[in-house]
C-alpha positions as CSV (number, residue, x, y, z in Angstrom):
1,X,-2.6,19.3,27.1
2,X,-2.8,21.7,24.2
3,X,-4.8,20.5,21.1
4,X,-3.1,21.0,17.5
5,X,-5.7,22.1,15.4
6,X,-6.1,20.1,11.8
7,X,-4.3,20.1,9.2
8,X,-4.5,19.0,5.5
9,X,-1.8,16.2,5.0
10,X,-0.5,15.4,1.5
11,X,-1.5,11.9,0.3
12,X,-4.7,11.4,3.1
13,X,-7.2,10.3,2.2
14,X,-9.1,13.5,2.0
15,X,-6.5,14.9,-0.3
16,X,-7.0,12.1,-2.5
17,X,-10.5,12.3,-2.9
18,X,-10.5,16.1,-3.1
19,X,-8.0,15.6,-6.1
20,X,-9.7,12.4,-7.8
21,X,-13.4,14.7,-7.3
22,X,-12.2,17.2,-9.1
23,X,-10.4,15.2,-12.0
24,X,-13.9,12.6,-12.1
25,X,-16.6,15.3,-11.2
26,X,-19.1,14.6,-8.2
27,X,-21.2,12.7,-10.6
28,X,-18.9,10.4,-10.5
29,X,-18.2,9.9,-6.6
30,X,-17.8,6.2,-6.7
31,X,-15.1,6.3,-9.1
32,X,-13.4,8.8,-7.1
33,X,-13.5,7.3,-3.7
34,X,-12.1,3.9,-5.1
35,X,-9.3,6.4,-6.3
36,X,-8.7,8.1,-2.8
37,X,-8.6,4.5,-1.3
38,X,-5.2,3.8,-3.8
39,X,-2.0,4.1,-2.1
40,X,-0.6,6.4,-4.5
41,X,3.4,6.6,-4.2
42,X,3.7,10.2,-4.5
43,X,1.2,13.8,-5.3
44,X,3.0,13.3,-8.5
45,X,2.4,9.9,-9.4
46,X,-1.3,10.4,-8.7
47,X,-1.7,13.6,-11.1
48,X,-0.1,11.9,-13.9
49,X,-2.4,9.0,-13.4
50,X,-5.7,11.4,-12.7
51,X,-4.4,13.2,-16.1
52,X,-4.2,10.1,-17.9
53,X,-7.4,9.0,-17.1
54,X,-9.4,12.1,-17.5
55,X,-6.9,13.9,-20.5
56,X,-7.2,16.7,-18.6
57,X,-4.5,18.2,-15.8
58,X,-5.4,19.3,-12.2
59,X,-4.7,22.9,-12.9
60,X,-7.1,22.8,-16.2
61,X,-10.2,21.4,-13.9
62,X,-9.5,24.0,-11.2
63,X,-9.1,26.7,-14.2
64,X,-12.6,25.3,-16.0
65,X,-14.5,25.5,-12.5
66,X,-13.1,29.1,-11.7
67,X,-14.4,30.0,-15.2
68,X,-17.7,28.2,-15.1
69,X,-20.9,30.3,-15.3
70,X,-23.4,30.0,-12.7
71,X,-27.4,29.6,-13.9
């Protein structure tokens, strides 16, 4: 039997925390593994909510961190 190899789904788990780490920060892993756990409706849905919470969209955190000077 051939084995698939893994791929990232939309809405796992992983996704979720990858999204609600980013919009929280690391510091803040507690918060955002509470937020993976959520059953979020659509990718949508959770953005809006991640951007509510934090002010701040996805695309802005990715942009900050790609901008970010290292020490």
């Amino acid at each position: 039997m051939k084995r698939r190899g893994a791929q990232w789904r939309e809405l796992s788990f992983l996704d979720n925390l990858a999204a609600a780490a980013d919009a929280v920060g690391f510091d803040n892993a507690d918060i955002a593994l509470g937020l993976a756990r959520v059953d979020w409706q659509s990718v949508q849905d959770r953005e809006e909510f991640l951007q509510a919470l934090t002010g701040r969209s996805s695309r802005e955190v990715i942009e900050e961190g790609m901008n970010a000077k290292l020490p």
